[in-house]
Every structure is written in structure tokens, then in C-alpha cells.
N, C-alpha and C positions, 0 to 999 in steps of 0.2 A: 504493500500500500504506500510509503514512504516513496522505493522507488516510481510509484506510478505518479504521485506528489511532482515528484524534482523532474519528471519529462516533461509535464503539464508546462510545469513554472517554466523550463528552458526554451520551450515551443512559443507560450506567451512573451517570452524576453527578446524571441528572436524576431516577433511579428511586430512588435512596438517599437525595436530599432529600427525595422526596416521600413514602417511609418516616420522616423525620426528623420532618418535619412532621404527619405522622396523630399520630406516636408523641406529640408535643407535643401535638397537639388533641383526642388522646382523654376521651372524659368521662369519669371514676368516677364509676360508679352504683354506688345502696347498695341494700342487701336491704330487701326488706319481704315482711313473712310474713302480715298481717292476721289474729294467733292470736284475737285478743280477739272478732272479729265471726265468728267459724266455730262452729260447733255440734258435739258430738261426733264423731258421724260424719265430716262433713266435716272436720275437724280428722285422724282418723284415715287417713282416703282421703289427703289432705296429706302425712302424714307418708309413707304406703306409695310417693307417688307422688315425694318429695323421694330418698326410698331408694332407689328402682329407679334412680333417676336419677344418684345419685351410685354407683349399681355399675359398675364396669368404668369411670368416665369419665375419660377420659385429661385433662383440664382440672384432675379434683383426683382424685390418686392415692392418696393416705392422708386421704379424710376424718377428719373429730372432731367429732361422735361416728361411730362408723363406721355403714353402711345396716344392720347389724343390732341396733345399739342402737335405736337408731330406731323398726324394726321392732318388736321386743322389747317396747319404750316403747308402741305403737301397741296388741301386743296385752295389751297389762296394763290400759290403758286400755280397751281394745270389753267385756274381762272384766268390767272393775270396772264399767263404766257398763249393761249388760245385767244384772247380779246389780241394783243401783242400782233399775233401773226393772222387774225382775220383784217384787223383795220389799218390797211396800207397805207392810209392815207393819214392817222396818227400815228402813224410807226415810232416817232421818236417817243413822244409822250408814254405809251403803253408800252413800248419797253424798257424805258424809265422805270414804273411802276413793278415791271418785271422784275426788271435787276436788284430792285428794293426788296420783292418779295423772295430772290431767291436767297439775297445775304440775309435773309432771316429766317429760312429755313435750314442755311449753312451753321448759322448759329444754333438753333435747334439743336441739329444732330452732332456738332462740335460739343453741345453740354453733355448731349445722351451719351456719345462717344468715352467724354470725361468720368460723368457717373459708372460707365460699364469697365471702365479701367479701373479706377478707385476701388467699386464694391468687388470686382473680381478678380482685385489683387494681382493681373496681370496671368491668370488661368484662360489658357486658350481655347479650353473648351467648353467655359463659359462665358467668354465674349464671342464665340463663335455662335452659340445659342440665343444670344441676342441682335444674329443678324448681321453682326458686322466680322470687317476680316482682322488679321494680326499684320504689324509691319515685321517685316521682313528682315533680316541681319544684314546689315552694311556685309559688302563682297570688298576683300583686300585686295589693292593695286598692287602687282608685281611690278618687276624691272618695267621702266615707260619702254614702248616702243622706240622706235629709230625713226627720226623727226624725216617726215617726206617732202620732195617737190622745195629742195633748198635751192636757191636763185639770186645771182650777183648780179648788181647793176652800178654804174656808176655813183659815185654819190656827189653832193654839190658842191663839195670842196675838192680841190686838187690831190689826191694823195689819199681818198675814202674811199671805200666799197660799200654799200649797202647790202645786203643779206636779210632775205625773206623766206619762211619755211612755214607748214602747217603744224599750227600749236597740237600737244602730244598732252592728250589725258594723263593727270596724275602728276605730268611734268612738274617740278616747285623750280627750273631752274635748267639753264641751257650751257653748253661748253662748249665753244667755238676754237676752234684751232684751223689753222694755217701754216701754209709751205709755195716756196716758189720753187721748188725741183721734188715735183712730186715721182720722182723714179724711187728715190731717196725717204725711205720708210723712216729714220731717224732725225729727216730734216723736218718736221712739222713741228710748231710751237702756239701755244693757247694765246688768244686774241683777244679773248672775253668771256663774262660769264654774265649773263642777262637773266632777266624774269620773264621776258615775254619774247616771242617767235620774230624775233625783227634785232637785227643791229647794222651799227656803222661802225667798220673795222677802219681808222683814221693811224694817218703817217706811215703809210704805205709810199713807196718808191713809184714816181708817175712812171708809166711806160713799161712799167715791170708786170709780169703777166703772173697770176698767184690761185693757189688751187686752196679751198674752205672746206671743213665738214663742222657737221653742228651733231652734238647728242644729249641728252635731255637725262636730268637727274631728278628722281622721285626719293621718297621714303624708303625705299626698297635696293636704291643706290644708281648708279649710272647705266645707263640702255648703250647701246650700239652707235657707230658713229656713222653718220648720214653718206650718202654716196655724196662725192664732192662739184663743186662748182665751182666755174674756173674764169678770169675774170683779168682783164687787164687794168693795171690803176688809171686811171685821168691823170 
């Protein structure tokens, strides 16, 4: 009897850490409502379907705003936006009127949004019960790419080159180097280091002909060095 005791206890000690433990490794997730990429309608349908969702749900008991504000919001909004696109001829006015009613139904569901975050503690599968979705984990930039489409042209002083390339996601930061006998792997030397997809490589030899590569440093360290552009000074 004893030993049947001490299995009991051991079995219960092992189910209550493993409750201890979910409870410590739970993620909070946060709301995302993606108002800004929905289109009327859709925005509407949204709101009816966030509503329905939070009625009756045992997860949030006292929504804010409650499903019939919401609702309310939803249809002040289909009114305004329907009058909007019947009357062509006050199109500015009622869409005016529109735009009013939709930042207030934005507002709406930006509070509902806040209470389903708050009350469910960041539990994805009860904000997902109320209709809405979770945002998503930022995705880490590796190395930037290798900066494309680099391009020399004269610049307005005697002795500058100008250099233009397409800015490279992630980039915080450019490295420019330069050579006039590009056979000569050892002969390239750094010209600059900019923040943005554009410089002027100045005191350069007029009449001397010079080859440039650009590559782009992130977080993650320095990317590849651009195919080169080649460029006589003024």
C-alpha cells in the first residue's frame, strides 16, 4: 500500500512539473489584424467575423468594444461606403464621410484587437478563437546580397566619378573600392564607405581610366563585391 502511495505521488509530481514547464515555455503571441491591406468589404466581412467570434466566447467574457459595436461600426461603414460609390457626383463628400467611418471602425477593432491580446495573455489559440490572426516572427537578414546595376559617370568637378547602384535590403552600409590596373588583384584600394546607394569618388587623376566595385554590409557582416564599373576621370 505504501508503495502504491509513493507511485501515485511520483506520477502527480511528474504531471504538475510538466504543467510548470508548458506554463514557463508558453509563447505570447501578439494580434495582427492587417487593416491597412483589406479593402472595404473585406474589412467589413472582418469585422462581422471578429464579432461573431467574440459572442458567447468563454476565453473573453466582457469584450471592449463589445460584438455589437463592432457590428454597429461594420454597418455604418457598408452604408457610408455604398452611398460613396452610388453618388458620383458627391464622390468627394461621401467619401469623406467614408474615410471617417472607416478610421472608426479601424479603431474598433484596434481596441478588440488590444483586449484579445491583454485577456489572452498572448495564447494563440485563443486569439485565434476570436477571429483574429497572430503576427508572425520577424525572419533574420543574412549576409546583404551583392549590390546590382553599379554605374560610373562623370561627376561635376574635375577629378570625381559618380557611382550609382541598387540599394540592397538589410544593407546598414556600402564599401566602395577602387583600382586603375584592374589585371592587378592587389592593386584595388577603399574609396569610401556610405549609407546610401550613390557616391562621389573625388581627387581622382583627370584622364586616368579606373575600374569601382561596391558591397554592402548588414548585421550579419559584409556580402560580395559588385561586378565592376569602369570609368575615365574628367
Amino acid at each position: 500500500m505504501q508503495l502504491f502511495s509513493a507511485v501515485i505521488f511520483v506520477l502527480l509530481l511528474t504531471v504538475s512539473n510538466d504543467k510548470i514547464k508548458k506554463s514557463k515555455t508558453m509563447k505570447k503571441n501578439k494580434v495582427v489584424l492587417n487593416l491597412n491591406g483589406l479593402s472595404v468589404p473585406d474589412k467589413i466581412q472582418k469585422a462581422k467575423t471578429i464579432a461573431n467570434a467574440l459572442t458567447g466566447n468563454a476565453n473573453f467574457p466582457n469584450p471592449k468594444p463589445t460584438p455589437a459595436e463592432i457590428i454597429a461600426g461594420a454597418a455604418e461603414l457598408d452604408t457610408a461606403n455604398s452611398e460613396a460609390l452610388a453618388s458620383r457626383d458627391i464622390t468627394v463628400t461621401k467619401t469623406a464621410v467614408k474615410n471617417q467611418k472607416e478610421e472608426a471602425l479601424d479603431f474598433l477593432l484596434t481596441a478588440a484587437g488590444g483586449y484579445v491580446e491583454g485577456e489572452s495573455k498572448g495564447d494563440e489559440a485563443k486569439i485565434k478563437s476570436a477571429g483574429m490572426d497572430v503576427k508572425a516572427g520577424a525572419t533574420p537578414i543574412g549576409i546583404p546580397a551583392t549590390p546590382a546595376a553599379l554605374s560610373a559617370a562623370e561627376g561635376a568637378k574635375t577629378g570625381t566619378i559618380t557611382l550609382k547602384w541598387k540599394a540592397v535590403r538589410g544593407a546598414r552600409s556600402y564599401i566602395i573600392r577602387f583600382t586603375d590596373a584592374i589585371a592587378d588583384n592587389t592593386s584595388w584600394k577603399q574609396a569610401a564607405v556610405v549609407t546610401k546607394a550613390a557616391a562621389n569618388i573625388e581627387g581622382l587623376v583627370s584622364g586616368k581610366q579606373y575600374w569601382f566595385q561596391t558591397s554592402a554590409v548588414g548585421a550579419a557582416g559584409q556580402g560580395a563585391w559588385s561586378d565592376p564599373a569602369v570609368k575615365v576621370a574628367p
